[in-house]
C-alpha positions in Angstrom: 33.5 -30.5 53.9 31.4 -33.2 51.7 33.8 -35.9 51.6 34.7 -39.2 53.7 38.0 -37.6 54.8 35.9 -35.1 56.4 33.9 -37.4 57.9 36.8 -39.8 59.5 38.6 -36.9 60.6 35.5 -35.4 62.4 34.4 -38.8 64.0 38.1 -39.6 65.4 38.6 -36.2 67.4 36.3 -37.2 70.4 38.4 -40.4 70.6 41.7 -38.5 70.6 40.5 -36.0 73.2 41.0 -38.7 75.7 44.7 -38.7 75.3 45.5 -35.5 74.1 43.9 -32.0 76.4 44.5 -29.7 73.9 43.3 -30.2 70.2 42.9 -27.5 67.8 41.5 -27.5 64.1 42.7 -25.9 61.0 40.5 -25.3 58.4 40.1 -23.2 55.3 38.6 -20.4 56.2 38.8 -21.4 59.5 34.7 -20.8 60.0 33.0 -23.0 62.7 32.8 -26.6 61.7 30.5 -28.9 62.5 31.9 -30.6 65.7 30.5 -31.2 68.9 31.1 -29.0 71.7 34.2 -29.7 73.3 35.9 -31.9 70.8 38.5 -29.3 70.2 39.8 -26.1 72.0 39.4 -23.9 68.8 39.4 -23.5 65.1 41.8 -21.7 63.1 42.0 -20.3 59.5 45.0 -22.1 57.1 46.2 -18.5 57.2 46.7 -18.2 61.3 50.1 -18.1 62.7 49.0 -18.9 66.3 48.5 -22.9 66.0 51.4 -23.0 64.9 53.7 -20.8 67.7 55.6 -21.8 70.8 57.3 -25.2 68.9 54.6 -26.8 71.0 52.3 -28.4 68.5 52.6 -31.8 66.5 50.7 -31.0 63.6 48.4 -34.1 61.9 47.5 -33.5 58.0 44.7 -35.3 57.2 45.4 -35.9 53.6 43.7 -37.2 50.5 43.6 -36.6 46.5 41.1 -34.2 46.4 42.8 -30.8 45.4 39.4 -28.3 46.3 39.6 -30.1 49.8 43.1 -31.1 50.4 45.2 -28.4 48.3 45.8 -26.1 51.5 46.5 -29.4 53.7 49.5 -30.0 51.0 50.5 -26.5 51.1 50.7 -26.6 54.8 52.2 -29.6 54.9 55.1 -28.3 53.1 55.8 -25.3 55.1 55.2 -27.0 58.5 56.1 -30.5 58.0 54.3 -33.4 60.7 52.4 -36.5 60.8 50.3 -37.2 57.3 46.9 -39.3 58.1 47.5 -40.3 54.1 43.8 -41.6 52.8 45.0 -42.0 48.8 47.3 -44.1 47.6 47.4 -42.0 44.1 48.0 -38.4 44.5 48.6 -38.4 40.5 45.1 -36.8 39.8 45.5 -34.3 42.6 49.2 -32.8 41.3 47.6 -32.9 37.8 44.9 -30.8 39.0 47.4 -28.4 40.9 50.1 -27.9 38.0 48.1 -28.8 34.3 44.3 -27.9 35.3 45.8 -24.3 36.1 48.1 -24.2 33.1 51.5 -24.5 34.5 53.3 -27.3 32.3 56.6 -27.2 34.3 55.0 -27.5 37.4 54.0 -30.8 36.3 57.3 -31.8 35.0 58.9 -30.4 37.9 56.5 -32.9 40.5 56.7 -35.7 38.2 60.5 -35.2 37.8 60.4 -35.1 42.2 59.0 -38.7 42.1 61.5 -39.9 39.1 65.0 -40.1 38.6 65.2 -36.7 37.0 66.0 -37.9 33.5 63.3 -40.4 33.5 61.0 -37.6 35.0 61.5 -35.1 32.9 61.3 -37.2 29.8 58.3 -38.9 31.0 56.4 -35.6 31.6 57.2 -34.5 28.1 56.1 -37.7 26.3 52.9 -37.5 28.2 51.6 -34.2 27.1 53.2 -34.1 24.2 51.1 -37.4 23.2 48.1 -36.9 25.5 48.6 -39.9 27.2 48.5 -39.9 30.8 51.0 -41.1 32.8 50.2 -44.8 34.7 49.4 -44.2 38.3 50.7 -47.7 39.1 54.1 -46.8 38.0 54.0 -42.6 38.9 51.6 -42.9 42.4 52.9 -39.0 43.2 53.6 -39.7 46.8 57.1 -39.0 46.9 56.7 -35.2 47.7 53.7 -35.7 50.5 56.3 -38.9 51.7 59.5 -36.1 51.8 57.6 -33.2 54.0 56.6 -35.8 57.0 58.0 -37.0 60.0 55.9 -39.8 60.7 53.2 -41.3 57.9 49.7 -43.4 59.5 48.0 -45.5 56.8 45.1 -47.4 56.6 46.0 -50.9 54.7 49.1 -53.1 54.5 48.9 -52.1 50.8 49.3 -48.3 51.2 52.2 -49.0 53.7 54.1 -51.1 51.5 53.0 -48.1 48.8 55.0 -45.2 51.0 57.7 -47.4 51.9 58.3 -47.7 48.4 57.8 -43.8 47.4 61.0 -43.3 49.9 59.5 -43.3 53.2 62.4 -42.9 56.2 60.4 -41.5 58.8 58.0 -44.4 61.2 54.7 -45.4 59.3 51.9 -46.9 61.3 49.4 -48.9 59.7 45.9 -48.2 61.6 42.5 -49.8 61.1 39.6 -47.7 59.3 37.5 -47.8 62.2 33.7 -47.7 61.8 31.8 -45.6 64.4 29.0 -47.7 66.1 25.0 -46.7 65.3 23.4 -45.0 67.8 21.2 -47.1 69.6 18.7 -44.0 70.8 17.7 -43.8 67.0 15.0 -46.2 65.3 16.1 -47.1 62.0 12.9 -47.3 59.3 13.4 -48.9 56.2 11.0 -46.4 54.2 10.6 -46.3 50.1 10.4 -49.5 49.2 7.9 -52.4 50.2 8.4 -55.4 52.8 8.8 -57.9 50.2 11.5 -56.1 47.8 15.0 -57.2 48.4 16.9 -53.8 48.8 21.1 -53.4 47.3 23.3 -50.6 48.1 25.9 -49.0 47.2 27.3 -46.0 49.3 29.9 -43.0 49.0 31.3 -40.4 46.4 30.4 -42.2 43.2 33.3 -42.4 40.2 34.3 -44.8 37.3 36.3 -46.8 39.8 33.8 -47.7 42.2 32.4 -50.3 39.4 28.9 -49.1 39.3 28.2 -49.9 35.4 29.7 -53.7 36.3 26.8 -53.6 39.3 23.9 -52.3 37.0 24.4 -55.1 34.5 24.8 -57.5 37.2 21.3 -56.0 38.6 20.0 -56.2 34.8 20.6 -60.0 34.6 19.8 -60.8 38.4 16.2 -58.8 37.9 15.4 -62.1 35.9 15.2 -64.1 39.1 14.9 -61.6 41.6 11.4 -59.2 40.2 11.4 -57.5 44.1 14.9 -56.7 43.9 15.6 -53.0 43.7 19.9 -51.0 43.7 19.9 -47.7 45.6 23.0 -45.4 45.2 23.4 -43.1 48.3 26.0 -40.3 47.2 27.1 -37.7 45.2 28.1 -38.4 41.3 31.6 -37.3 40.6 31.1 -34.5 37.9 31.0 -35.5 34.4 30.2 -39.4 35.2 26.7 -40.0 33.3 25.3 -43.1 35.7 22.0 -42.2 34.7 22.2 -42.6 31.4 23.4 -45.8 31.5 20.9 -47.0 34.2 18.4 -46.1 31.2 19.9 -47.8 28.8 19.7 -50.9 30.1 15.9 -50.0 30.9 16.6 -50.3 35.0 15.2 -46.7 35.7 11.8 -48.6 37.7 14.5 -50.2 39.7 17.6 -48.1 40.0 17.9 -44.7 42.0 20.3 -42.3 42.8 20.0 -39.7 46.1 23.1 -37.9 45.2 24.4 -36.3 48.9 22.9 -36.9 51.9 23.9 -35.9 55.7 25.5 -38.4 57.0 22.5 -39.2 59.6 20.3 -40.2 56.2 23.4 -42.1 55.0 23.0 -43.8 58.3 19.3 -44.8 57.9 19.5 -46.6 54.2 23.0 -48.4 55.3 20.3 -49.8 58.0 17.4 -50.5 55.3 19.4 -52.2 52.9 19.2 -56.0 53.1 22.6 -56.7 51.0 25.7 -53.8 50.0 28.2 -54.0 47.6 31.7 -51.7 47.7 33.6 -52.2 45.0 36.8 -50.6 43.7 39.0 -51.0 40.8 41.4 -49.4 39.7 42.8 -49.3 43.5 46.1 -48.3 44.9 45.4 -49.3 48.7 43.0 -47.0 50.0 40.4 -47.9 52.5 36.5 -47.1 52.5 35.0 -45.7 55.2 31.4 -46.4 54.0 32.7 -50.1 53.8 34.2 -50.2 57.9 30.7 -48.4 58.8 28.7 -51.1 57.2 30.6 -53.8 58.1 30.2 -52.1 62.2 26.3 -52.4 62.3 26.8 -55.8 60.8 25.6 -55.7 56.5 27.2 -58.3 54.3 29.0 -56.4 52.0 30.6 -57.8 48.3 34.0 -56.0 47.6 36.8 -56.3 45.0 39.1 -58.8 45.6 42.3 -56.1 45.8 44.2 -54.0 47.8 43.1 -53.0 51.1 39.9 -55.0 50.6 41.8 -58.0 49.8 43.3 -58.1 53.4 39.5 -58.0 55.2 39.4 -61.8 56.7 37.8 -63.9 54.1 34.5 -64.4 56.8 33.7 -60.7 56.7 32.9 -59.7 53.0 32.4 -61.7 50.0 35.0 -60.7 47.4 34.7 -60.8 44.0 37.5 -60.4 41.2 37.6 -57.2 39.0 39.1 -58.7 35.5 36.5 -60.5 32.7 34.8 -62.2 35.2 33.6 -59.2 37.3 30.0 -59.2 36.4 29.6 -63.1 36.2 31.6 -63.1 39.6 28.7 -60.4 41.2 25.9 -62.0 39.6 26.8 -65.5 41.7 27.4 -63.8 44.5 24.6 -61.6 44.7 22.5 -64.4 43.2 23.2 -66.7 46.9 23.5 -63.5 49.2 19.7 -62.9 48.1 18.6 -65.8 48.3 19.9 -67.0 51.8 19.1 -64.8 54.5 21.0 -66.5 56.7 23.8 -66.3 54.8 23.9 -62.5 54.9 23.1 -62.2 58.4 26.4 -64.7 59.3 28.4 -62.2 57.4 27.1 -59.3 58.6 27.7 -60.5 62.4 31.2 -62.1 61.5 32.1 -58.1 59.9 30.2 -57.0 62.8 32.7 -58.5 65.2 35.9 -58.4 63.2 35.2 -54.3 63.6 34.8 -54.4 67.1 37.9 -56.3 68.0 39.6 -54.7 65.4 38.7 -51.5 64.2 37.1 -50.3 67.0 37.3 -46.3 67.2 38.9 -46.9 70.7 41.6 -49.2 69.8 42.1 -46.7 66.6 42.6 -43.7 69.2 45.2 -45.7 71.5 47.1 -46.5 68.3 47.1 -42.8 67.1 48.1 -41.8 70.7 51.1 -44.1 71.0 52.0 -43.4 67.8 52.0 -39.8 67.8 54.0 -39.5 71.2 56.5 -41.9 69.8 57.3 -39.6 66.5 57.5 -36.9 69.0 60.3 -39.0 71.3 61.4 -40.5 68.2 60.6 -44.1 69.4 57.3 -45.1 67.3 56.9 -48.8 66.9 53.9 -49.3 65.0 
């Protein structure tokens, strides 16, 4: 599927295959997926009983907030309970699109009630439909349910641990490293589309509100000033409904601005190379981690984040964070302002998040955690 959960989950099997003989998929439809040959021993519909027989199997949910990609995970989940890979830290949007986007008002007081004391659910619930005002994802994350139906929780960031812990979680929760999967060194990277002298920013992933794109594009407008050459790609798809183009033309940056909307991962690849500076920014944020952030920090690009959350726990000598309040654009332009101007500057960066991921958040290291991890819920002795 076209998402970054996809993606991880797809580039962590041939890891896990080293510890574990016998590794089978469950998808959708169960139609082939796009794995290499090998990586697991077969591939099964949602709806197939036979992963599932013997009491053999540890099931692993990879789940995120997504409701097209992740709504048979949940369902699964709750009839077959196991280990949740848990990517979101607000699972508000995805029970609003399973109980309200479908028209089924008591489901939705019925989950929101699940995460509340009932009273304060139900009244809660009420007071937000009956007044259109959404509930606060801060205060109503939605994880109880997901945190109830597993027997052992892996997360990705101090922040989403201490999030689970807090929606109820009694079962062992490992926090494991986003790793970033190295580049492969057979391919030759060509920085195409733009000229040797311009100064190339990106930005990279599923494109919303939250990832602070409008904040970047005025920054961009003002840095322009002393920066002619510079030019912003944004690699990814637009989340439906968010109009980025129209307000890259109205602050007249269309000559300088572009959008590719999806691309295979192996062109994602090639402008994370060409860039000469990246910026991953998220706000609001409830913990989750960024796996186009880990694979640019692996081949070594200086990256600016927001100061919060997961990104807020990144050693201070791998990324360059900025804050997300009234300052956010000032905040970008001064750090985009030096990063451009010092080459050096970047490249100690990149090399310092280049080696943090290796000793870190290597895809190995993630795999042995995974492995211990998963053998301990099973023995009941997980330490992580």
């Amino acid at each position: 599927m076209r998402s970054g959960v996809a993606d991880y989950s797809a580039a962590l099997l041939p890891y896990l295959r080293r510890y574990f003989p016998k590794i089978v998929a469950v998808t959708e439809s169960g139609l082939e997926a796009d794995l290499p040959e090998g990586v697991v021993t077969a591939i099964y519909s949602r709806h197939d009983t036979i992963w599932r027989r013997g009491g053999h199997t540890l099931p692993v949910y990879q789940m995120g907030c997504n409701l097209e990609y992740h709504g048979y995970v949940y369902d699964l989940l709750a009839a077959y309970p196991g280990v949740v890979d848990l990517h979101d830290g607000n699972l508000l949007p995805f029970f609003h699109a399973l109980t309200l986007e479908r028209g089924d008002r008591a489901g939705y007081v019925r989950e929101v009630s699940f995460c509340l004391e009932r009273g304060d659910g139900h009244r809660a619930a009420w007071h937000a439909l009956r007044h259109a005002e959404p509930l606060n994802p801060t205060e109503v994350p939605m994880l109880d349910r997901v945190v109830s139906a597993s027997i052992g929780i892996v997360v990705h960031s101090v922040t989403m641990r201490d999030a689970v812990l807090a929606a109820g979680a009694s079962v062992p929760v490992a926090v494991i490293p986003l790793f970033g999967t190295p580049a492969d060194p057979s391919r030759p990277y060509v920085r195409t589309s733009v000229t040797k002298d311009d100064l190339l920013l990106g930005t990279f992933g599923y494109m919303a509100p939250s990832k602070r794109l409008e904040p970047v594009l005025r920054a961009v407008k003002r840095l322009t000033q002393c920066f002619p050459n510079l030019r912003l790609v944004c690699v990814g798809e637009l989340v439906p409904g968010y109009d980025l183009v129209g307000a890259i033309n109205d602050l007249g940056l269309a000559d300088c601005v572009s959008i590719t909307g999806y691309v295979s991962q192996e062109t994602m690849d090639s402008y994370m190379h060409a860039v000469d500076l990246a910026v991953n920014l998220r706000y609001p944020t409830w913990g989750e981690s960024s796996a186009t952030l880990s694979r640019l920090m692996t081949i070594g690009k200086a990256v600016v984040v927001t100061d919060l959350g997961s990104f807020h726990e990144l050693p201070d000598d791998t990324v360059v964070k900025v804050s997300h309040g009234e300052r956010e654009v000032d905040d970008l332009v001064g750090a985009l302002s030096h990063l451009l101007a010092d080459p050096q500057k970047r490249a100690g960066i990149g090399a310092a998040a280049k080696r943090h991921m290796q000793t870190c958040c290597s895809p190995e290291s993630a795999a042995d955690l995974y492995a211990r991890f998963l053998r301990g819920v099973v023995v009941g002795s997980s330490d992580l």
